[in-house]
C-alpha positions as CSV (number, residue, x, y, z in Angstrom):
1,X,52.8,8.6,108.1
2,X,55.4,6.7,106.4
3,X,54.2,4.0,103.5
4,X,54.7,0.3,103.8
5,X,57.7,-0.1,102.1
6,X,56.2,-4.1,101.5
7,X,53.1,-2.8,99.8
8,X,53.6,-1.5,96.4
9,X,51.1,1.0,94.9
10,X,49.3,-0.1,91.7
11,X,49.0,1.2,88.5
12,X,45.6,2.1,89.0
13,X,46.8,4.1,92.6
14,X,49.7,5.9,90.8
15,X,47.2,6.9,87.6
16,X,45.0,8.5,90.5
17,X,47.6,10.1,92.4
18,X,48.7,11.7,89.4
19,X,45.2,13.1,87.8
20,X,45.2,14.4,91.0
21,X,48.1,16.4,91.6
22,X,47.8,17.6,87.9
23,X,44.2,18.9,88.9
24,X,45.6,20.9,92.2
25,X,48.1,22.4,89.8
26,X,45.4,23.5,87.0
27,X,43.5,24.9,89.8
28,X,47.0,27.1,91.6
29,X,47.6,28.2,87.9
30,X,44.3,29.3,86.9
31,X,43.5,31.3,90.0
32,X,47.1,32.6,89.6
33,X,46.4,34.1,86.3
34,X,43.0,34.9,87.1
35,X,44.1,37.4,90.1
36,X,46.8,38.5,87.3
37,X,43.5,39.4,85.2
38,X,41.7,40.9,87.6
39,X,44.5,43.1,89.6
40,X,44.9,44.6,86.0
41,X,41.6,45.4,85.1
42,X,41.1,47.3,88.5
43,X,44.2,49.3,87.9
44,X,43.3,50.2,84.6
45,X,39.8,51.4,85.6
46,X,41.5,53.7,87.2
């Protein structure tokens, strides 16, 4: 699904795309680090 290449995307669309994407990589991150957490706490339980 290629984009019009007439219609431009505003300001507004761009601001939103970005919040976005900068949510979905908080969220890959944080459970990243979270199973980092959690995989070391099991091992150390022993």
């Amino acid at each position: 699904m290629a984009p019009n290449p007439q219609k431009r995307r505003t300001p507004e669309e761009i601001r939103a795309g970005n919040k976005r994407l900068g949510i979905i990589m908080m969220l890959i991150a944080a459970v990243f680090f979270l199973g980092i957490v959690v995989r070391q706490y099991l091992l150390s339980r022993g």
